[in-house]
Jmol script that loads the backbone (N, CA, C; Angstrom):
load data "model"
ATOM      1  N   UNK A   1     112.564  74.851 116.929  1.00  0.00           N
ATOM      2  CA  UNK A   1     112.106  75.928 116.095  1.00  0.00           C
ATOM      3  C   UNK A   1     113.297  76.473 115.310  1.00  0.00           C
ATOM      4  N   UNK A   2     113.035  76.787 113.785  1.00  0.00           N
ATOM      5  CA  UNK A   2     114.168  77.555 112.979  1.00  0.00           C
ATOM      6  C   UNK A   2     113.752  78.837 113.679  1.00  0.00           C
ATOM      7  N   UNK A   3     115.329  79.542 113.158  1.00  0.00           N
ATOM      8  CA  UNK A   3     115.087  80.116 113.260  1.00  0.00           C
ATOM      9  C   UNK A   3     116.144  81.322 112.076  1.00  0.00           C
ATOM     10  N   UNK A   4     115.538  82.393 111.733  1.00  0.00           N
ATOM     11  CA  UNK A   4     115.786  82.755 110.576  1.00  0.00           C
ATOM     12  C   UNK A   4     116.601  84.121 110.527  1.00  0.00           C
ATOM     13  N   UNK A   5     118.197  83.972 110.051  1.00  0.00           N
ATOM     14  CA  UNK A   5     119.033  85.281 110.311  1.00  0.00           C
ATOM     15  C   UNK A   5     118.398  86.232 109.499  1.00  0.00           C
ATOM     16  N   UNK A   6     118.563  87.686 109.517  1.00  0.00           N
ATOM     17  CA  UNK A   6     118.275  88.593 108.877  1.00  0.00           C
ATOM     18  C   UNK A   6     119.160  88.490 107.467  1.00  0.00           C
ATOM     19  N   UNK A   7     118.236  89.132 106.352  1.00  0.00           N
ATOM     20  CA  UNK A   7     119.502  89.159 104.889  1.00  0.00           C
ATOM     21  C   UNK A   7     120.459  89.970 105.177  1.00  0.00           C
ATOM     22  N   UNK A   8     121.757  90.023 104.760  1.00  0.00           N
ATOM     23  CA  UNK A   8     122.830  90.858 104.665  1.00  0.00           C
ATOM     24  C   UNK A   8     122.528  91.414 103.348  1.00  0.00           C
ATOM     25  N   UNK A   9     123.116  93.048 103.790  1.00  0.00           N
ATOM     26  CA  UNK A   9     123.196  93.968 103.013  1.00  0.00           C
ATOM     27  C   UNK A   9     124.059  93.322 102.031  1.00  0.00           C
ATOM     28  N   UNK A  10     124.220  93.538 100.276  1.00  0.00           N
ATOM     29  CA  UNK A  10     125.675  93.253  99.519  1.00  0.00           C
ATOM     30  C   UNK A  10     126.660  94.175  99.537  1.00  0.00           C
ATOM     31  N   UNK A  11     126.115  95.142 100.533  1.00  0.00           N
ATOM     32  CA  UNK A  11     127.372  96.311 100.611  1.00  0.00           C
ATOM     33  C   UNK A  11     128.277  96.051 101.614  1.00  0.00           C
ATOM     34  N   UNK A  12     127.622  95.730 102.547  1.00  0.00           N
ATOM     35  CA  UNK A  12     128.554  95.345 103.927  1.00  0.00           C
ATOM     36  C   UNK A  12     128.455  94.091 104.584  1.00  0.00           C
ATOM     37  N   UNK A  13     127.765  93.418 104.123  1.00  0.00           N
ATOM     38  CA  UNK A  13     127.297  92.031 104.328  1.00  0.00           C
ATOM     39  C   UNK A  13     127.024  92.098 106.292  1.00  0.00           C
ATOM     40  N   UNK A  14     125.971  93.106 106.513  1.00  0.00           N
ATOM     41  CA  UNK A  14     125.496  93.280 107.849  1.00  0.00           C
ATOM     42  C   UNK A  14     124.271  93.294 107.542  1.00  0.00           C
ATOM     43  N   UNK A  15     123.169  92.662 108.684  1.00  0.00           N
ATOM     44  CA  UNK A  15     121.337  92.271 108.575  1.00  0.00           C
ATOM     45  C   UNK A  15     121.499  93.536 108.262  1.00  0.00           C
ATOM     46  N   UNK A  16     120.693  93.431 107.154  1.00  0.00           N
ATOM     47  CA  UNK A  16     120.054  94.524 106.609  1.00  0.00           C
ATOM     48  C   UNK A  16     118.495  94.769 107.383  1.00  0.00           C
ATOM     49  N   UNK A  17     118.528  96.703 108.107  1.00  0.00           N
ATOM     50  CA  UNK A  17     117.433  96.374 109.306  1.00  0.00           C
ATOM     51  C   UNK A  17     116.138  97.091 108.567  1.00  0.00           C
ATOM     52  N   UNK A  18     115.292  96.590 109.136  1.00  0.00           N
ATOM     53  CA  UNK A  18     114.052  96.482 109.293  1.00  0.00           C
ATOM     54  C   UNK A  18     113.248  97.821 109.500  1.00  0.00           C
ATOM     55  N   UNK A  19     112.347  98.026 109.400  1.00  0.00           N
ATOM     56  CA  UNK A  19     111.504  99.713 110.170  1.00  0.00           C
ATOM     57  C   UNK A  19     110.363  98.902 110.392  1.00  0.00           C
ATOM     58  N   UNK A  20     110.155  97.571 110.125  1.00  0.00           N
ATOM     59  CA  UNK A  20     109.125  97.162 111.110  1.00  0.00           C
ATOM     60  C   UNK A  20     109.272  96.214 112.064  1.00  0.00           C
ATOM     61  N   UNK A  21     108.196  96.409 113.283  1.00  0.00           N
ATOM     62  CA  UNK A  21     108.570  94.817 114.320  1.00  0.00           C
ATOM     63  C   UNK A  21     107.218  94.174 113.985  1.00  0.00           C
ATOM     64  N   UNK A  22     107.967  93.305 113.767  1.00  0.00           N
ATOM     65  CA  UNK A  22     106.795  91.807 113.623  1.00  0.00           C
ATOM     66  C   UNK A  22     106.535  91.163 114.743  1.00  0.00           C
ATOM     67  N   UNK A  23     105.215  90.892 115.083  1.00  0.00           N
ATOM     68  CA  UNK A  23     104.808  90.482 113.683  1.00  0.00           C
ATOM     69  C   UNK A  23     104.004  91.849 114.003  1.00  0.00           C
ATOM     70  N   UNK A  24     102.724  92.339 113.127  1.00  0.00           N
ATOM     71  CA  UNK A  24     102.399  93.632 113.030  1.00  0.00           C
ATOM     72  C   UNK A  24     101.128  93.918 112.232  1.00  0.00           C
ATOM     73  N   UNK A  25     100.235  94.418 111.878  1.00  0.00           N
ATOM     74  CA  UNK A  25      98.945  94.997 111.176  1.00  0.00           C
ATOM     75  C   UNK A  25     100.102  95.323 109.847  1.00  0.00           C
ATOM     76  N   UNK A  26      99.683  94.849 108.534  1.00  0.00           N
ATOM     77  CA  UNK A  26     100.399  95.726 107.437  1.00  0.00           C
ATOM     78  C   UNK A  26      98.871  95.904 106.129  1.00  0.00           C
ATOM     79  N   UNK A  27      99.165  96.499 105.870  1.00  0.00           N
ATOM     80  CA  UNK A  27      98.085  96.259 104.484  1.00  0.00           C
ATOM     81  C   UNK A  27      98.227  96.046 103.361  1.00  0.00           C
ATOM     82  N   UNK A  28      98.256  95.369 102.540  1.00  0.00           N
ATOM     83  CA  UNK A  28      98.581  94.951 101.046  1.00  0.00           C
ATOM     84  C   UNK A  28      97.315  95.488 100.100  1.00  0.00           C
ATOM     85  N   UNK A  29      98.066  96.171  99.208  1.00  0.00           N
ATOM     86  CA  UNK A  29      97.053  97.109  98.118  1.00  0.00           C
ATOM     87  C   UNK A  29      97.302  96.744  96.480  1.00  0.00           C
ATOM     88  N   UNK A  30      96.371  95.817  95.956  1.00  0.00           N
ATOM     89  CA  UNK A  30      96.986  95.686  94.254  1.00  0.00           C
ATOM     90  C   UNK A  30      95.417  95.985  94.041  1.00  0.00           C
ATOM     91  N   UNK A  31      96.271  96.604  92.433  1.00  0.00           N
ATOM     92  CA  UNK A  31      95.533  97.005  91.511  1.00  0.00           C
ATOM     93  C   UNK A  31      95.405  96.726  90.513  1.00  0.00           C
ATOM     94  N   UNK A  32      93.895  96.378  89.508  1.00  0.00           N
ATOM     95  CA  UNK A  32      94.542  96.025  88.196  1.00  0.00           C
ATOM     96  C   UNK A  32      93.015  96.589  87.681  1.00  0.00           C
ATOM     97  N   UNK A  33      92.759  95.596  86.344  1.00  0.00           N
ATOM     98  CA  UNK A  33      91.883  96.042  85.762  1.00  0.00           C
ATOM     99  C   UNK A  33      90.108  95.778  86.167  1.00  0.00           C
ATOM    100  N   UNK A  34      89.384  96.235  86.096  1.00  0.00           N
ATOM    101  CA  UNK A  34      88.122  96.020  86.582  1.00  0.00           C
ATOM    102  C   UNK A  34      87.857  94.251  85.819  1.00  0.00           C
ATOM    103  N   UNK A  35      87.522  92.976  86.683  1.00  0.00           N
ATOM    104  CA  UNK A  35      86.849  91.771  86.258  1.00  0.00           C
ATOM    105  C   UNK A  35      86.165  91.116  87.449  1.00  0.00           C
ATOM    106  N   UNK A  36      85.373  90.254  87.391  1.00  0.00           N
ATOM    107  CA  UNK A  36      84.720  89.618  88.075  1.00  0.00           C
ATOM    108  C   UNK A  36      85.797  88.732  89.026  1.00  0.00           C
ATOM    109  N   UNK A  37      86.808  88.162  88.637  1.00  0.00           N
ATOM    110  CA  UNK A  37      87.719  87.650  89.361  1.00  0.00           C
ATOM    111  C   UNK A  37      88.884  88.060  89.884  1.00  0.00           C
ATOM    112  N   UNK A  38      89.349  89.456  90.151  1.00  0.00           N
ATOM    113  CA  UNK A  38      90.628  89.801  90.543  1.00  0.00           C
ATOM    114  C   UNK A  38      90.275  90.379  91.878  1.00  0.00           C
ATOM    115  N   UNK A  39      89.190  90.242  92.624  1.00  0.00           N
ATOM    116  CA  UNK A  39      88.986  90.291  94.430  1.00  0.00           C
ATOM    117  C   UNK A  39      89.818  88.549  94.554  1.00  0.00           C
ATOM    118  N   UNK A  40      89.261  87.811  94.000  1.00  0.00           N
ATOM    119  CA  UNK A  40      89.068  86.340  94.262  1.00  0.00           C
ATOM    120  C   UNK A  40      90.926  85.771  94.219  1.00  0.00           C
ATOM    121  N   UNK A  41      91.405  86.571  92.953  1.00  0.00           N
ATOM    122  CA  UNK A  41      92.748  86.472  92.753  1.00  0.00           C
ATOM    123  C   UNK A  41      93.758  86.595  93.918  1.00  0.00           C
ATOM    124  N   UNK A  42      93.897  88.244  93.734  1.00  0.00           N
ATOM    125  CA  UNK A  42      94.684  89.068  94.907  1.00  0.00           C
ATOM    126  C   UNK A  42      94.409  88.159  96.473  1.00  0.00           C
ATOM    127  N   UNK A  43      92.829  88.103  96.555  1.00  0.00           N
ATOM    128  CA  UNK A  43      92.814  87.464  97.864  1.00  0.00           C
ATOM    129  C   UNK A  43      93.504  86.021  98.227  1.00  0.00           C
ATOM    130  N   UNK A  44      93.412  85.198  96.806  1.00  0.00           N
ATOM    131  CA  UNK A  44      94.212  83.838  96.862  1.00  0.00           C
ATOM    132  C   UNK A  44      95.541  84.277  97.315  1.00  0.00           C
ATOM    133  N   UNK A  45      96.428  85.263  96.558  1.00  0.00           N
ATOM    134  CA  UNK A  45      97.896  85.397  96.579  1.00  0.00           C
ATOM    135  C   UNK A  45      97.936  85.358  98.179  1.00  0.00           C
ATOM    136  N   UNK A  46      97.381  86.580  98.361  1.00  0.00           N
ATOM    137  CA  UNK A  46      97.742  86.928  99.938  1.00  0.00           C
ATOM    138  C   UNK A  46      97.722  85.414 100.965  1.00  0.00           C
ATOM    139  N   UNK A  47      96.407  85.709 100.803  1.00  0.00           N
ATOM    140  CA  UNK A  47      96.138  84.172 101.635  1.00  0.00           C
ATOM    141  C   UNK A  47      97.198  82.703 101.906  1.00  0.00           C
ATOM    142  N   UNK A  48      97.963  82.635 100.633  1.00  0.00           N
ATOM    143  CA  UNK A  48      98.792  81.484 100.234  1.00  0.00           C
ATOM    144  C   UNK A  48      99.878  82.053 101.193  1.00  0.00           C
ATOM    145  N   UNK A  49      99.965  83.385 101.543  1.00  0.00           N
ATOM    146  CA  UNK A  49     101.814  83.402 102.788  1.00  0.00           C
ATOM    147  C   UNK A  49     100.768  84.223 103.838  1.00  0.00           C
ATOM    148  N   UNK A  50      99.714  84.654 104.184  1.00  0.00           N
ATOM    149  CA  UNK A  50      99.472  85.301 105.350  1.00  0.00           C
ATOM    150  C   UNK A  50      97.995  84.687 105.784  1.00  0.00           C
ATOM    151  N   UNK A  51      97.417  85.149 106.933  1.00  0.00           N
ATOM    152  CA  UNK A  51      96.401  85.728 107.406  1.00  0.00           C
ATOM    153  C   UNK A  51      95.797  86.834 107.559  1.00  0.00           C
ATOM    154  N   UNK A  52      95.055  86.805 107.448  1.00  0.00           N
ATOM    155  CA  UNK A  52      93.836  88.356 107.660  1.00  0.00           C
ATOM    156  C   UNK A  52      94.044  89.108 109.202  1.00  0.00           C
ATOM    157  N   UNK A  53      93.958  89.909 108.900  1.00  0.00           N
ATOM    158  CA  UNK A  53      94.106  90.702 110.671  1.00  0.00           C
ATOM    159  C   UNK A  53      92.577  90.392 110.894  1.00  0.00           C
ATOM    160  N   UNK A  54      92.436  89.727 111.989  1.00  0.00           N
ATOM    161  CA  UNK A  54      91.472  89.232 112.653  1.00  0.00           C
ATOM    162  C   UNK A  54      90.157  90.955 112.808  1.00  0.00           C
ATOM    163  N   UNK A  55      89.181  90.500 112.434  1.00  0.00           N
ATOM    164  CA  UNK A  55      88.019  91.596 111.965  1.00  0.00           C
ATOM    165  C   UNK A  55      88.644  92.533 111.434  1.00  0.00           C
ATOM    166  N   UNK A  56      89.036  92.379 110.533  1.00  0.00           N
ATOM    167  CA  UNK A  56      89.818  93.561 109.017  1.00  0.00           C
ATOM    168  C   UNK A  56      88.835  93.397 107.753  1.00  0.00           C
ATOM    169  N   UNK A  57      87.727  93.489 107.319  1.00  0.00           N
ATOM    170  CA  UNK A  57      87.527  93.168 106.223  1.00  0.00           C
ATOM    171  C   UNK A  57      88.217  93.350 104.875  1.00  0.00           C
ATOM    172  N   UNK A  58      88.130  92.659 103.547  1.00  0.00           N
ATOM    173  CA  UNK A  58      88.932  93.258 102.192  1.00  0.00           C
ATOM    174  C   UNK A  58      87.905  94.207 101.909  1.00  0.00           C
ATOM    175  N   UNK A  59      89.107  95.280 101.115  1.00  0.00           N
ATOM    176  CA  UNK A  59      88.132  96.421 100.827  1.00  0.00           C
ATOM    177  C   UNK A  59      88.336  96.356  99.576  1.00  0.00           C
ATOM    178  N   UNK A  60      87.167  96.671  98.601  1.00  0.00           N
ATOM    179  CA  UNK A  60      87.642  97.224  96.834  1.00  0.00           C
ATOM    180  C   UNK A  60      87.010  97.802  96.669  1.00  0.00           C
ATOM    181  N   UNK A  61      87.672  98.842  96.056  1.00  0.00           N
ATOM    182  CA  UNK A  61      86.979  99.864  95.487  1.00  0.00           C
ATOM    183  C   UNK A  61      87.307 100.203  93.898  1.00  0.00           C
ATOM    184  N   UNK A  62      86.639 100.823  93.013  1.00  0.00           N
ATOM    185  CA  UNK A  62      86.457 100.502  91.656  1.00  0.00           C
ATOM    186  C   UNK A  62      87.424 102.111  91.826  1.00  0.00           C
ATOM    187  N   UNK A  63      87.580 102.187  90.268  1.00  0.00           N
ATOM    188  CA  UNK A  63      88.302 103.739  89.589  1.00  0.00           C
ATOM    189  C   UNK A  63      87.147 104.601  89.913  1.00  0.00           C
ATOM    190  N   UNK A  64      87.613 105.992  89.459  1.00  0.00           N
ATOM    191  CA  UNK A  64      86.376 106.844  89.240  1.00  0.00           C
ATOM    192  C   UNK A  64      85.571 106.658  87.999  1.00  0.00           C
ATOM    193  N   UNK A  65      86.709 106.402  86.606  1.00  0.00           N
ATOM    194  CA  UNK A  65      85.573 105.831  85.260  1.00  0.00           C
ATOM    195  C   UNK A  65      85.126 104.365  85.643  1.00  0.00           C
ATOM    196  N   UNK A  66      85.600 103.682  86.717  1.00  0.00           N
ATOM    197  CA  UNK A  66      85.095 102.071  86.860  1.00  0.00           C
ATOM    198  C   UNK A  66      85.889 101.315  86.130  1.00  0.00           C
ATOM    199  N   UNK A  67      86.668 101.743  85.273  1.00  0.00           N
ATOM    200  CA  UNK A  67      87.721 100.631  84.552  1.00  0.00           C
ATOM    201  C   UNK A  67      88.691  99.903  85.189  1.00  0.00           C
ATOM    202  N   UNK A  68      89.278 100.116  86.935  1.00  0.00           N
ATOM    203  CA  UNK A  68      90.133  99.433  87.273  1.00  0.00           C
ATOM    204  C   UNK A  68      89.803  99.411  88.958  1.00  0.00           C
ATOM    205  N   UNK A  69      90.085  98.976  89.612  1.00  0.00           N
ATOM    206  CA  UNK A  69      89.850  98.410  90.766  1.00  0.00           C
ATOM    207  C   UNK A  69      90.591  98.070  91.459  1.00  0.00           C
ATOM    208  N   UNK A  70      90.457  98.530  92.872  1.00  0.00           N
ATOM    209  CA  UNK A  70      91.688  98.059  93.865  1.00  0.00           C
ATOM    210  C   UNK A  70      90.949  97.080  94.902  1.00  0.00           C
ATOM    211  N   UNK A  71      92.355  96.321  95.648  1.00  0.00           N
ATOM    212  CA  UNK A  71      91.855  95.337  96.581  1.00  0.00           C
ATOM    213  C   UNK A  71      92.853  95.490  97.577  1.00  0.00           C
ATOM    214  N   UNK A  72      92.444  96.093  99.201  1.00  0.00           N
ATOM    215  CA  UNK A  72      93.322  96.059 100.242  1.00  0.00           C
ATOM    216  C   UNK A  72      92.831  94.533 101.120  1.00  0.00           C
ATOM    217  N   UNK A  73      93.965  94.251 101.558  1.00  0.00           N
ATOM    218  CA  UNK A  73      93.628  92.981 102.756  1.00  0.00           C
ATOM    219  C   UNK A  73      94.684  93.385 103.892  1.00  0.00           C
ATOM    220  N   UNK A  74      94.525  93.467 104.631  1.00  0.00           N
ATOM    221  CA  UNK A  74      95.254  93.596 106.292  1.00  0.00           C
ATOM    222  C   UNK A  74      95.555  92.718 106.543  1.00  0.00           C
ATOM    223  N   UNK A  75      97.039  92.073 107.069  1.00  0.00           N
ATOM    224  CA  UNK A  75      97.415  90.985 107.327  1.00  0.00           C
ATOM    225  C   UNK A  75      98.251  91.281 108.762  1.00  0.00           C
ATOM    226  N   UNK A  76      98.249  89.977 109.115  1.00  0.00           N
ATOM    227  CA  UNK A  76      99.456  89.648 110.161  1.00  0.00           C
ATOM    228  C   UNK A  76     100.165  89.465 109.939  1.00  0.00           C
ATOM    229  N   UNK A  77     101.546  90.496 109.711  1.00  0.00           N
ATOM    230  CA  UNK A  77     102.801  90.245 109.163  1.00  0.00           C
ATOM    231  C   UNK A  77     103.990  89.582 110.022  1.00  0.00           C
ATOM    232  N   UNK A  78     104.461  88.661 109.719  1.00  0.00           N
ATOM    233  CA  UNK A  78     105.566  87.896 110.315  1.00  0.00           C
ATOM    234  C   UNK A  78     106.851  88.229 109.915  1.00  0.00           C
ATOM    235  N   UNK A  79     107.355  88.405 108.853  1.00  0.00           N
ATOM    236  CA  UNK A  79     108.254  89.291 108.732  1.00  0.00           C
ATOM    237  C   UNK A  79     108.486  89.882 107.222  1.00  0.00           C
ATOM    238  N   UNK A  80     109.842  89.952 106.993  1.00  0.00           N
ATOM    239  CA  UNK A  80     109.968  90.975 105.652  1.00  0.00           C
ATOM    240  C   UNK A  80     110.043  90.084 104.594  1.00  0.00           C
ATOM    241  N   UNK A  81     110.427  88.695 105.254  1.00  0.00           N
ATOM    242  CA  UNK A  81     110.407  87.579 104.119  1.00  0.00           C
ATOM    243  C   UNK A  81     108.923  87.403 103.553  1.00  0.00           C
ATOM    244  N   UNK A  82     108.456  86.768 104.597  1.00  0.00           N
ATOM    245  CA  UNK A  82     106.445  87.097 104.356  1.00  0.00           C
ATOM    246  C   UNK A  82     106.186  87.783 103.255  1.00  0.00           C
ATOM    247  N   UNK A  83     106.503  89.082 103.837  1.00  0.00           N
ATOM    248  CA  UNK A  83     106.063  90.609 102.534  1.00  0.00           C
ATOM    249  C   UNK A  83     106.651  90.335 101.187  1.00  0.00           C
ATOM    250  N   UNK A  84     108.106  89.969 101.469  1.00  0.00           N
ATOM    251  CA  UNK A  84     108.678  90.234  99.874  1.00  0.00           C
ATOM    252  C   UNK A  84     108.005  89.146  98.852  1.00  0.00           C
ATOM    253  N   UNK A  85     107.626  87.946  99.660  1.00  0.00           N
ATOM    254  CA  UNK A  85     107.027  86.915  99.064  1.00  0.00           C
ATOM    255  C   UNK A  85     105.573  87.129  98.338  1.00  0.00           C
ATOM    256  N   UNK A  86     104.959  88.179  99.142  1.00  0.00           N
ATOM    257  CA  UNK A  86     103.430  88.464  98.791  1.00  0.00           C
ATOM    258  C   UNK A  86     103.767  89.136  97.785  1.00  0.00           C
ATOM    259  N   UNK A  87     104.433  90.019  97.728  1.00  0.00           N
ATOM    260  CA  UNK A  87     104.882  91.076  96.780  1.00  0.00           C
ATOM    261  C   UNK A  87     105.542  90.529  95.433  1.00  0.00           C
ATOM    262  N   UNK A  88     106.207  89.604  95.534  1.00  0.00           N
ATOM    263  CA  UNK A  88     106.954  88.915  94.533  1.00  0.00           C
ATOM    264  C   UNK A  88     105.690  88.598  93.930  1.00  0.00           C
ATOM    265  N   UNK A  89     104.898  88.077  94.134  1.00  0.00           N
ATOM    266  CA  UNK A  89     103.718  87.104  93.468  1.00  0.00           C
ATOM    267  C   UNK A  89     102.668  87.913  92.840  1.00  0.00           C
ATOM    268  N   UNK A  90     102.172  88.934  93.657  1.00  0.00           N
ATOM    269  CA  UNK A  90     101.480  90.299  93.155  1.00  0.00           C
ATOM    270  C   UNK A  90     102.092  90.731  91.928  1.00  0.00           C
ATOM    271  N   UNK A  91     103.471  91.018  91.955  1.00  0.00           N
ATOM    272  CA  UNK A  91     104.095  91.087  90.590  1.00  0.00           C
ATOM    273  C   UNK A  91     103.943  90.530  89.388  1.00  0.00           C
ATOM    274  N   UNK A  92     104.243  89.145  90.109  1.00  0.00           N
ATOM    275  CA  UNK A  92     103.992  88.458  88.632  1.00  0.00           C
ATOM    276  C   UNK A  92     103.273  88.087  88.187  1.00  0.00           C
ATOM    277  N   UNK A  93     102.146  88.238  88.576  1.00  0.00           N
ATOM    278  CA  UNK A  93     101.119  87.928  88.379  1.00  0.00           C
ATOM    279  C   UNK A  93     100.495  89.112  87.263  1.00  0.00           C
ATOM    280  N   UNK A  94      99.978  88.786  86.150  1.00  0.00           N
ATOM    281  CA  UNK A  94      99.603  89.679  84.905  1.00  0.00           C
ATOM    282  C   UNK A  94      98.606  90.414  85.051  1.00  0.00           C
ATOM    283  N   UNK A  95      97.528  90.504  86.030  1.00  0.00           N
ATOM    284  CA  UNK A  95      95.925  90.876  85.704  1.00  0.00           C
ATOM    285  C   UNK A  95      96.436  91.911  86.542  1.00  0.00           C
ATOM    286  N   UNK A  96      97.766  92.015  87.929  1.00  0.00           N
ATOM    287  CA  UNK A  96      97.725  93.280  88.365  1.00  0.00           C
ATOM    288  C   UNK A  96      98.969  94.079  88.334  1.00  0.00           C
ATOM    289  N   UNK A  97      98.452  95.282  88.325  1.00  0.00           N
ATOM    290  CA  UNK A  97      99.254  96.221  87.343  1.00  0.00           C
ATOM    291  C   UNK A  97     100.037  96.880  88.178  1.00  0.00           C
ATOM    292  N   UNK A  98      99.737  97.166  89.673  1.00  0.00           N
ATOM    293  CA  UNK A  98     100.374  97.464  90.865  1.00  0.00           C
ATOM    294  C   UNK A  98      99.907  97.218  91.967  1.00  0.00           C
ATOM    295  N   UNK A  99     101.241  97.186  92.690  1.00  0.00           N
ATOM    296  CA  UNK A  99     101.198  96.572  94.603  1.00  0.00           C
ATOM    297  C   UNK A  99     101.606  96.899  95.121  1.00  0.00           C
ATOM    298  N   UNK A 100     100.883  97.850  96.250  1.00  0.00           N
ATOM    299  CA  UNK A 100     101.367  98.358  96.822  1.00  0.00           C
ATOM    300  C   UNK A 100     101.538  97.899  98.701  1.00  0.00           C
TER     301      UNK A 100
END
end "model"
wireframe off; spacefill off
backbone 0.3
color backbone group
C-alpha cells in the first residue's frame, strides 16, 4: 500500500495540518445556473474522486426567483487531496458559479 506524506507548508516546509480526520461525512455544495443538466453534472464531478455517504441522498434546491440552483452530495472523504481535487474540478468547470 502507498502511502501518502502530508503537503508541506512553503513557509516552513512542515505537513501542513489538517482540521479533519479521515476518512469522514463532508458535504460538497455547487451552484450555478438553473438547467436540466447541472444535478447530472456536479453529480458526475463528485462521483469521478468520491462516494456517496451511504443513505445520504443529493439534495437541490432551486433560488427563490428559480433562476439558479444548488446541488449538495455527502461524501466519504479520504482525505484533503480527495477534496482539493473535487474542488479543483467544480471550479473549472463553467456552468458552476460556486463550491462550496
Amino acid at each position: 500500500m502507498k502511502t501518502r506524506t502530508k503537503p508541506k507548508s512553503p513557509m516552513t516546509n512542515e505537513p501542513t495540518p489538517s482540521l479533519l480526520e479521515f476518512p469522514c461525512r463532508f458535504p460538497i455544495k455547487a451552484m450555478g445556473r438553473k438547467s436540466e443538466d447541472f444535478e447530472a453534472l456536479v453529480t458526475a464531478i463528485v462521483t469521478a474522486h468520491a462516494e456517496f455517504w451511504p443513505d445520504e441522498p443529493v439534495r437541490v434546491a432551486p433560488s427563490s426567483a428559480g433562476n439558479f440552483i444548488s446541488v449538495t452530495a455527502v461524501i466519504e472523504a479520504t482525505s484533503q487531496h480527495q477534496l482539493d481535487s473535487i474542488y479543483l474540478e467544480l471550479s473549472a468547470c463553467s456552468q458552476v458559479l460556486m463550491a462550496l
